[in-house]
Backbone as numpy.savetxt, mean C-alpha at the origin, in Angstrom:
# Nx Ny Nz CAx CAy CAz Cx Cy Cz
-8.05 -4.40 6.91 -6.78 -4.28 6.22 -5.93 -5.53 6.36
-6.16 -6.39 7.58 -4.93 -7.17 7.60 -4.93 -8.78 6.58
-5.87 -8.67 6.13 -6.53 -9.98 5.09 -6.27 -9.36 4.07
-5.60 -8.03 3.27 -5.39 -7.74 1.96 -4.19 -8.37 1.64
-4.26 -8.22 0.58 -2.74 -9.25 0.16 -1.86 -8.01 -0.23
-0.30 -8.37 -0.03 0.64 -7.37 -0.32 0.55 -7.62 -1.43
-0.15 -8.10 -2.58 0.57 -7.53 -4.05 -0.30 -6.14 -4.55
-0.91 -5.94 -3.56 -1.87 -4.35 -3.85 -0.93 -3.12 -3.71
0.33 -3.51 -3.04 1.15 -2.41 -2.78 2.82 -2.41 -3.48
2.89 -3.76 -3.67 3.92 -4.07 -4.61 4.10 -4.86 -5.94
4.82 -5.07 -6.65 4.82 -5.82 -7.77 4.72 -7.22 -7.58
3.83 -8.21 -8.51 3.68 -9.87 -7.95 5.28 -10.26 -7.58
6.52 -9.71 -8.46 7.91 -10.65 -8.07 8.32 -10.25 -6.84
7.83 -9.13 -6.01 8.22 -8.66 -4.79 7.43 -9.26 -3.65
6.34 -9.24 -4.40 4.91 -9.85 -3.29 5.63 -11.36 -2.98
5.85 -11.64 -4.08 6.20 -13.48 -4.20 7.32 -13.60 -3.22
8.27 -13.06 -3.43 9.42 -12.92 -1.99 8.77 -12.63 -0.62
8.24 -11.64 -0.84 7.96 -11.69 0.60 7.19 -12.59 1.41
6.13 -13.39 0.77 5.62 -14.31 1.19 6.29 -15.69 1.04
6.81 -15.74 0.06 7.68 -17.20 0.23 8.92 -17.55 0.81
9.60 -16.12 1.15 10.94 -15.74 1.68 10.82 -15.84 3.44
10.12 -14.66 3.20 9.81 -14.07 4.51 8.40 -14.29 5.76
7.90 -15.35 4.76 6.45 -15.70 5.33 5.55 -14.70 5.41
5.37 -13.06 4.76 4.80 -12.44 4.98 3.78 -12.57 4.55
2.59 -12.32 5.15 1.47 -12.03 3.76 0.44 -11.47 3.88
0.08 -10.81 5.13 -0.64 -9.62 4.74 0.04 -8.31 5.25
-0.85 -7.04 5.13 0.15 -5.99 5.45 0.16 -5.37 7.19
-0.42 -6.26 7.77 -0.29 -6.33 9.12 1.07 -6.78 9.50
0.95 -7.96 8.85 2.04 -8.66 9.13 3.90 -8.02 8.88
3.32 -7.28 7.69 4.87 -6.23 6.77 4.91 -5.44 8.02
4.09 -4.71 8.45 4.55 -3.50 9.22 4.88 -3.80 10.04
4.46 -4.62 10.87 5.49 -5.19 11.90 6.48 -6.32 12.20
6.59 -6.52 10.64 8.01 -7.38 10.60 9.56 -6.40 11.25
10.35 -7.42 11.80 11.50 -6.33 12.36 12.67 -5.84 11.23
12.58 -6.92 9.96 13.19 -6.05 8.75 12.10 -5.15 7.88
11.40 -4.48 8.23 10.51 -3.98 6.93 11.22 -3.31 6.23
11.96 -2.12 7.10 12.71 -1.48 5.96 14.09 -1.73 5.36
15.00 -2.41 5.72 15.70 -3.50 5.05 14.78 -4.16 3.62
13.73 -4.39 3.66 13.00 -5.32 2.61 11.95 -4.35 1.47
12.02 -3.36 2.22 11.28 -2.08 1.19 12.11 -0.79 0.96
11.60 -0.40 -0.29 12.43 0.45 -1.03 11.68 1.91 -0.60
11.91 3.31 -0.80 11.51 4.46 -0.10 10.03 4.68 -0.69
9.59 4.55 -1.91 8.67 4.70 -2.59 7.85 3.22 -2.00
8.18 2.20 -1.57 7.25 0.81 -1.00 6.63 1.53 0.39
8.00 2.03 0.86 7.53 2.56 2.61 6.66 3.51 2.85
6.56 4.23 1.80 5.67 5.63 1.73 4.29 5.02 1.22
4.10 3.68 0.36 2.87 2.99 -0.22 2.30 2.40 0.95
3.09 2.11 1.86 2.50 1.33 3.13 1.90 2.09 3.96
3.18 3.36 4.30 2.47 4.13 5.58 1.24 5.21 4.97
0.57 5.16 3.75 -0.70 5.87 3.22 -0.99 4.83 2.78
-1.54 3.70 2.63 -1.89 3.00 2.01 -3.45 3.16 2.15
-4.10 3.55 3.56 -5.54 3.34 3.67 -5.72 5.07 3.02
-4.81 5.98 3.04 -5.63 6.80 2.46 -5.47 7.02 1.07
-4.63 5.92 0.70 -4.55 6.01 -0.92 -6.00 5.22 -1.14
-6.28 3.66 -0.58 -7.41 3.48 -1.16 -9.06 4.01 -0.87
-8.95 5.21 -0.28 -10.30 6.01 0.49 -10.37 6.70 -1.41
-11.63 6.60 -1.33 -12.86 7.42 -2.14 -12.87 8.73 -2.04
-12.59 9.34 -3.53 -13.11 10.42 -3.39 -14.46 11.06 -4.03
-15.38 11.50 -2.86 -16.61 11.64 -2.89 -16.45 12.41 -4.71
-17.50 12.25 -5.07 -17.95 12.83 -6.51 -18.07 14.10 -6.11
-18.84 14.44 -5.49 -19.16 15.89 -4.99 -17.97 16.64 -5.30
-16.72 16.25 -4.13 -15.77 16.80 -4.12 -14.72 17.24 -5.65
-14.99 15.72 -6.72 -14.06 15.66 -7.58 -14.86 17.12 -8.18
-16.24 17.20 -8.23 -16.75 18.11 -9.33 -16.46 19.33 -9.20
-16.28 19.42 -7.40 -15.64 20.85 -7.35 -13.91 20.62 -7.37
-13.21 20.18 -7.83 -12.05 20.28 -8.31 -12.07 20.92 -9.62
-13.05 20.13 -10.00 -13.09 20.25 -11.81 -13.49 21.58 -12.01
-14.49 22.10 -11.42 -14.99 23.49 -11.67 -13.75 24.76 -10.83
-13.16 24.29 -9.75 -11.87 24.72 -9.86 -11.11 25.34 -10.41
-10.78 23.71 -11.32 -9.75 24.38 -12.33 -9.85 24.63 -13.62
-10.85 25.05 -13.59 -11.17 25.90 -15.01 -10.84 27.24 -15.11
């Protein structure tokens, strides 16, 4: 995780501040900056603290039994 670049979690004009502003630039680095939340908005803070389980896979298996679910 700590080699991803923050524009996976924010917009390039936000990403661009934070790295040129704030020297940030990966998301190791955001979370333990001592302004993070000063510098992120409630919907950024909630993208950060799920961020690994937003980008986890969901098995096919699983989607198919959603689908048959909700029928």
């Amino acid at each position: 995780m700590s080699n991803k670049s923050i524009c996976f979690v924010f917009s390039p004009a936000h990403a661009n501040k934070l790295v040129h502003q704030e020297k940030i630039k990966t998301i190791d680095e955001l979370r333990a900056h001592p302004k993070r939340d000063q510098l992120l908005n409630k919907s950024q803070q909630l993208g950060l603290k799920y961020l690994e389980e937003i980008e986890q896979k969901i098995p096919r298996d699983e989607m198919k039994q959603m689908e048959v679910d909700s029928n």
